[in-house]
N, C-alpha and C positions, 0 to 999 in steps of 0.2 A: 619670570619666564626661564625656559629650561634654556642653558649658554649653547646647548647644541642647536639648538631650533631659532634662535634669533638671526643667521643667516640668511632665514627664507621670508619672503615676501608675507604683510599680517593678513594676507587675502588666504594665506596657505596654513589651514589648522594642522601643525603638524602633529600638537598633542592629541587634539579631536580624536584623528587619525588614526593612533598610536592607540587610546583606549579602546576604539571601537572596533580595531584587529585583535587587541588582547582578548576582548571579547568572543570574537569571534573563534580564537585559536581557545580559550579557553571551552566553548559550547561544541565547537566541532574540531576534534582534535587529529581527524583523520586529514589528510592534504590531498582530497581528489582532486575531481573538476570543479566541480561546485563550489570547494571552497575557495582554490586560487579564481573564480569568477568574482565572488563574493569577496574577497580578499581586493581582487583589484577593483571593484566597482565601488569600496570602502574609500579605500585611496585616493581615486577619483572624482569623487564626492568632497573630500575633504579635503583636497587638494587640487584647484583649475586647470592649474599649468601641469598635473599628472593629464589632462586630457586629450591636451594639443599632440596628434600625431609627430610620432619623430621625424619623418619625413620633412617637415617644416619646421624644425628646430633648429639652431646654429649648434655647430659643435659646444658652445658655453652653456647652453642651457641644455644640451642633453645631459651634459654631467652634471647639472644643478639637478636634473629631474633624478638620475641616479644618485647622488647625492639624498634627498628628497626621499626615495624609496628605501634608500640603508639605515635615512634615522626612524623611519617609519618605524621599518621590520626591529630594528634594536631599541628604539623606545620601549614598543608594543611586549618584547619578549620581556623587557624590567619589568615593566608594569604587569604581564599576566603571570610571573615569578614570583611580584609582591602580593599579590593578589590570592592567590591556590597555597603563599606559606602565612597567610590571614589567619586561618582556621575558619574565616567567617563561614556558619553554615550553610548563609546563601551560595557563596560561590562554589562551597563544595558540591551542592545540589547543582547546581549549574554545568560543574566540570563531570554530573556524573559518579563523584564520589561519595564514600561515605564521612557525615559529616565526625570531627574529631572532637569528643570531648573529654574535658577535666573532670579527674574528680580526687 
């Protein structure tokens, strides 16, 4: 397991997370509405305690949640960096680009 994400509870998939934004940041690379909707309903999903209003949070666990969202977003950007300099042609197809090949 990654030593950044062992801090959070194992009810809380941070890697889950993490790919299925890269994903996301990878297929939609525009940052409207849609995608920070989409963005945090990923989060939220893969993460419970991203769900509990702040409102009802202690000061501790609102920075766990911030916390929680920073490795999210810097996982996700590793992972969709190692991903797009793959070459694989799927993800180039994915990103929209054209795929690169050897010859």
């Amino acid at each position: 397991m990654n030593p950044a994400t062992t801090q959070f509870s194992n009810q809380n998939d941070i890697q889950g997370a993490a790919l299925a934004l890269a994903a996301l940041n990878i297929t939609h690379p525009d940052n409207d509405d849609e995608y920070g909707d989409m963005a945090s309903q990923i989060m939220e999903d893969y993460c419970p305690l991203l769900r509990v209003p702040d409102t009802v949070l202690t000061p501790e666990e609102e920075e766990l949640t911030d916390e929680m969202r920073e490795t999210i977003q810097s996982e996700a950007h590793k992972m969709e960096e190692e991903l797009l300099s793959s070459g694989s042609p799927m993800i180039q197809a994915l990103a929209g680009r054209q795929p690169t090949t050897t010859e």
